[in-house]
C-alpha positions, 0 to 999 in steps of 0.5 A: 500500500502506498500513501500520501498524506497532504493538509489544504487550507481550505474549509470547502470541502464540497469543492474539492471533493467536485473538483476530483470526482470531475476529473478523476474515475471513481466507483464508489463515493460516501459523504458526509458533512466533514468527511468524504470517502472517493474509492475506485477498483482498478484491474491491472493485466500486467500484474493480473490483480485488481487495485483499490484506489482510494482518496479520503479528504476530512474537514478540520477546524480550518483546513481539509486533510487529504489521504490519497492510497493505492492498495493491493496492486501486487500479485505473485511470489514477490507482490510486485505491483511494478509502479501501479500503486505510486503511479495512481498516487502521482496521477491523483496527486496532479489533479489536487496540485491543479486544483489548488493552482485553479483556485489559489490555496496553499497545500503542505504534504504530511509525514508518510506513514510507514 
């Protein structure tokens, strides 16, 4: 599982979550007045497994955390998922970067869990 972890200063979260409901794919989405939960199941033929990708944003006092994770990506003796999880994180990491250049919000990336 790759995870990457950021803090919005913004208080809107319905904005956000829009924005990346617009431009990102997603099959399953859950929201709630200060947390929304966007998940999409992706199959991958190079590694022959399916991935859970998944983009948590939660409203604090007055900034929104965001959780962006690729999960289950890997398969075999190795359980390589050769780049898929890091690559989901990259692409989705891009539409939030183009959603605080778009709407003038300052953005800082949090410590990566181990």
């Amino acid at each position: 599982m790759e995870i990457l972890k950021y803090k919005l200063i913004s208080t809107d979260l319905d904005q956000l979550v829009n924005y990346l409901a617009d431009h990102l794919p997603f099959d399953y989405e859950n929201h709630g007045r200060d947390m929304s939960v966007l998940a999409q199941e992706e199959y991958h033929l190079r590694s022959t497994s399916t991935q859970l990708n998944m983009v948590i944003a939660k409203r604090q006092e007055e900034y929104i955390l965001v959780d962006i994770m690729g999960s289950a990506g890997g398969s075999g003796m190795f359980n390589s998922d050769f780049g898929t999880e890091m690559g989901y994180l990259k692409t989705a990491f891009a539409v939030l970067e183009r959603f605080v250049e778009e709407h003038g919000y300052d953005i800082e990336e949090l410590e990566k869990m181990d």
